[in-house]
N, C-alpha and C positions, 0 to 999 in steps of 0.2 A: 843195791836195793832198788825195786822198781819203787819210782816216788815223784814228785814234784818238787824239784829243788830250788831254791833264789836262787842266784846265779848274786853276788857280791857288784850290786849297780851300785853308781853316787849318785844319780838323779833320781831315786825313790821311784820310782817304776818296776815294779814286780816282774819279773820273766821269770822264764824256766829254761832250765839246766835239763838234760834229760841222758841222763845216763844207763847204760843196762836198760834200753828200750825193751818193754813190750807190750803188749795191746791190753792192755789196762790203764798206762799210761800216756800212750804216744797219739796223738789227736783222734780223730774219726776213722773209724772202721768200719767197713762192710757188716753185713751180720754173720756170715760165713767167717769174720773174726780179720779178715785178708786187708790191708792198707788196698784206699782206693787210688786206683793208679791213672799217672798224667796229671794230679793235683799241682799245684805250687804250696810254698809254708802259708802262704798269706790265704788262698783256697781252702786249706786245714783248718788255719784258725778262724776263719769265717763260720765254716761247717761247725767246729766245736762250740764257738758262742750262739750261732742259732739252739744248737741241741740243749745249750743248757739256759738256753731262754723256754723251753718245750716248744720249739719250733721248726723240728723237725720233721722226719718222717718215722723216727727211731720211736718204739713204744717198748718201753722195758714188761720183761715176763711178769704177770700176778700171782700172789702166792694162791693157792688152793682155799685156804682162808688167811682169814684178819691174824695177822702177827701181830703179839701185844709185847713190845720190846721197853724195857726199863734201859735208860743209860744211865750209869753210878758211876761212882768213885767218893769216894768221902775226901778226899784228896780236893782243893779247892784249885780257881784254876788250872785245869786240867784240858779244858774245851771242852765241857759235858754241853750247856747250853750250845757255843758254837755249833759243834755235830750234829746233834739234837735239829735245829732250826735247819741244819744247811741240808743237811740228810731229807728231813722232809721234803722241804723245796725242791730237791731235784728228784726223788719220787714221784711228787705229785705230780710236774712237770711232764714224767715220761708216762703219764697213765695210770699211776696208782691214787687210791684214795687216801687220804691217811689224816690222823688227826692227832694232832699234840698236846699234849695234857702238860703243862707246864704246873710241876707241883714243890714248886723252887720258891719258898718266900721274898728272892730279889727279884720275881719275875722278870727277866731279862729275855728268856724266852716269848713271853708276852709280847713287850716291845718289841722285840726285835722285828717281830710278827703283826706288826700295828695295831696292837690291842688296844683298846680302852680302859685303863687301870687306875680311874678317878677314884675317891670318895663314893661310895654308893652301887656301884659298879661288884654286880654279882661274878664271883670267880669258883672255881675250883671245891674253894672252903665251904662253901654254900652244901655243895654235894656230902662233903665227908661228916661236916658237922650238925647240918641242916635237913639234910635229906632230899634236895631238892634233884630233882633228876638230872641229868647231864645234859638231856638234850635242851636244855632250855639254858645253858651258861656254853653253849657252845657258838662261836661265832666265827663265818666264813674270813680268810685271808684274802686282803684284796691284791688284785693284778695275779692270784694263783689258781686257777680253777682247782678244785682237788684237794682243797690244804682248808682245813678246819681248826681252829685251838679252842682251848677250854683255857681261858687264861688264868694268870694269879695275881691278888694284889695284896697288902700290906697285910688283911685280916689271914693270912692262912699266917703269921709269923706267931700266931698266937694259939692254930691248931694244935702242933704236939703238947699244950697242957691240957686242950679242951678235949681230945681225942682220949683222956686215961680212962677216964671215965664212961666211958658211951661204950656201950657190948659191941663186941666183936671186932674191937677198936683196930686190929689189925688187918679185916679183910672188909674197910670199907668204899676204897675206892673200887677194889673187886667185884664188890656190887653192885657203884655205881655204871660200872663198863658193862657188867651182864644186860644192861639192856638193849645193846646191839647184838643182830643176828652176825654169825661170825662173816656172812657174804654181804655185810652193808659197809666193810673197812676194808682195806687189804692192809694198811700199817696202824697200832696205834702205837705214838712213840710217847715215853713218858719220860720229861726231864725231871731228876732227882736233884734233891738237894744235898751239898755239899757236907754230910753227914749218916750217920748211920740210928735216927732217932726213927720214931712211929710212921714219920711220912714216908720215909726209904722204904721202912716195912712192910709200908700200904702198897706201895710200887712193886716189891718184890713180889708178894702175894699174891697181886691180881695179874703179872706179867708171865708170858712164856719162856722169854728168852731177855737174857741182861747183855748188853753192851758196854763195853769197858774203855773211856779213851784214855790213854798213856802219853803223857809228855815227853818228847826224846831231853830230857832234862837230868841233871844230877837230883837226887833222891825219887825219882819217877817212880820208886815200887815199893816207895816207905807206906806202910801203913794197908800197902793192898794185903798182905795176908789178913786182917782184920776182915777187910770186905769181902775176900773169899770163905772164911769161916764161919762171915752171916749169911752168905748165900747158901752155906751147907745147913747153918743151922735151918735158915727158912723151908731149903728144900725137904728134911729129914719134915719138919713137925706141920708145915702149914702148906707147901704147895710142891707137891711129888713130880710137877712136871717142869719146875725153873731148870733151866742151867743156861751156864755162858756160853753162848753162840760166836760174838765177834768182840775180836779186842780190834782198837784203829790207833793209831801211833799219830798223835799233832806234834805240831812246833818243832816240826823237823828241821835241824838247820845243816844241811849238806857241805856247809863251810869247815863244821867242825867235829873234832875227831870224837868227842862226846855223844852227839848225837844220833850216829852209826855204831858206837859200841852200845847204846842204849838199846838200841833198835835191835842190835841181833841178839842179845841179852833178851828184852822181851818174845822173840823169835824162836829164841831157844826155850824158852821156859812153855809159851803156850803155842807152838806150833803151829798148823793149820788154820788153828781160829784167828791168827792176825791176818786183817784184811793188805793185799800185797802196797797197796797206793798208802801211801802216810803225807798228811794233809802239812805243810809246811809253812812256814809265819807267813804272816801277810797284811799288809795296811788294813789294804781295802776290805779285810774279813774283819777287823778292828772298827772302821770306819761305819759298814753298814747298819748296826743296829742303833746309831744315831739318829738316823734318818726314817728309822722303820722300818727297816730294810734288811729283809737276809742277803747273805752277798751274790745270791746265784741271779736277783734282780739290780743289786746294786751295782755290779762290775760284776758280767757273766763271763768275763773275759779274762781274768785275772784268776793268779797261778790259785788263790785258795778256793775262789769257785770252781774250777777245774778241776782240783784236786776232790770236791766233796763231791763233785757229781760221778766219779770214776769211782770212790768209795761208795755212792748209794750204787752207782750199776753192777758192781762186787756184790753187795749184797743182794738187789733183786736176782741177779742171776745163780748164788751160791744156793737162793731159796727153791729156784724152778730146776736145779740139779739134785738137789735134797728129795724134792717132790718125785721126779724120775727116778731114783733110786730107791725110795720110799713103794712107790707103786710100780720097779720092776720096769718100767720103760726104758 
């Protein structure tokens, strides 16, 4: 499996293992795809922590418009938020806009993203239950140029009973996003909450495309037929243009023989749509939203920032191949 593996260290230091090289994985590449030659490893990894600090010269492809992507699982645990946060950040990083909607009532995504989630402190909830427009609970990420959230805070925990009631209860974060022109985003990523109630709903509705992360864990796919049967229901009766774009495999652990049967199990089951890099445990991706911190700022250097920035370059670039083949290029 191309991946990012730990390698079995005792001194807690993350490395990578790198098996079945190929250029999704294996440090910095030319754009012609080609390993730059005459490098050392230590030259590599230099190159790779600059790029995923955005400090490179690398500028990932823009979609043609704003991709409005839900990440779910009702499945808790799973790395929705991690993905969610780190995915952005290395987007925004390479040139995209993107803006995260955190509609998770642990907001986690929020912090992680140094949000403000006091008492008082307008979020998310304001919009779906309130009315209040988006652009006015939207606040920039600092040290990200590019990276915008809509945070969440304790009051959306109370949304799915306030939402029964209010018309059109299922498509109102959909209108709170129609008020951006589709060329003022290129991502809007929306973290879901760890269940399949009105807010998932709302997510699914107003989103193009769902994201799916899968734990290389035993029971990894308990419950996902459930989530695929609401995304069919959502798509049949309320939004004819959902479906699932990318599945991403976490908590990959290369040690064990679990993990790999999980993986090619989910492989086989959704083919194509799993992105090839599967993002693998990691302190430092544990550690960073302590501090405010997604980990592609926290330790840009470390196997799970590494791993989620080769996951967003999959996707930027799966979108600008889609586009070309879409309009025949």
């Amino acid at each position: 499996m191309n991946s990012f593996v730990p390698t079995n260290q005792s001194d807690g230091i993350d490395r990578v293992r790198e098996p079945d090289v190929s250029r999704e994985t294996h440090g910095m590449t030319s754009s012609e795809g080609s390993e730059v030659e005459g490098d050392t490893p230590i030259a590599q990894q230099a190159r790779v922590a600059m790029s995923v600090r955005g400090q490179s010269d690398e500028t990932w492809p823009r979609p043609p418009g704003c991709r409005i992507v839900g990440i779910a699982n009702q499945k808790g645990g799973v790395g929705k938020t991690t993905s969610t946060v780190n995915i952005a950040a290395s987007l925004a990083m390479h040139g995209n806009r993107v803006l995260v909607v955190d509609l998770d009532p642990q907001g986690n995504a929020s912090t992680a993203l140094g949000m403000e989630r006091g008492e008082g402190n307008r979020s998310i909830y304001h919009a779906l239950v309130e009315d209040t427009e988006i652009r006015e609970l939207v606040q920039p990420v600092t040290d990200i140029p590019n990276l915008w959230c809509v945070p969440a805070t304790i009051d959306l925990a109370g949304a799915e009973i306030e939402l029964v009631t209010l018309v059109a209860r299922e498509s109102r974060l959909k209108r709170a996003l129609s008020v951006y022109e589709s060329s003022e985003l290129d991502y809007i990523l929306v973290d879901c909450p760890p269940s399949l109630g009105l807010l998932t709903v709302n997510a699914l509705v107003a989103c193009d495309e769902v994201m799916i992360p899968i734990q290389c864990e035993y029971y990894a796919l308990e419950g996902l037929g459930q989530l695929l049967h609401n995304i069919e229901l959502v798509k049949s009766h309320l939004n004819p243009s959902l479906s699932i774009t990318t599945i991403l495999l976490t908590m990959y652990d290369g040690r064990t023989r679990l993990a790999a049967q999980v993986a090619d199990e989910v492989r086989q089951y959704f083919g194509e749509l799993v992105l090839k890099t599967a993002v693998p445990r990691s302190v430092r991706v544990s550690e960073a939203p302590s501090y405010g911190q997604s980990v592609m700022t926290y330790d840009p250097a470390s196997t799970g920032a590494l791993a989620h920035m080769e996951a967003a370059r999959e996707i930027a670039y799966r979108a600008e191949d889609a586009a070309a083949a879409e309009y025949g290029m």
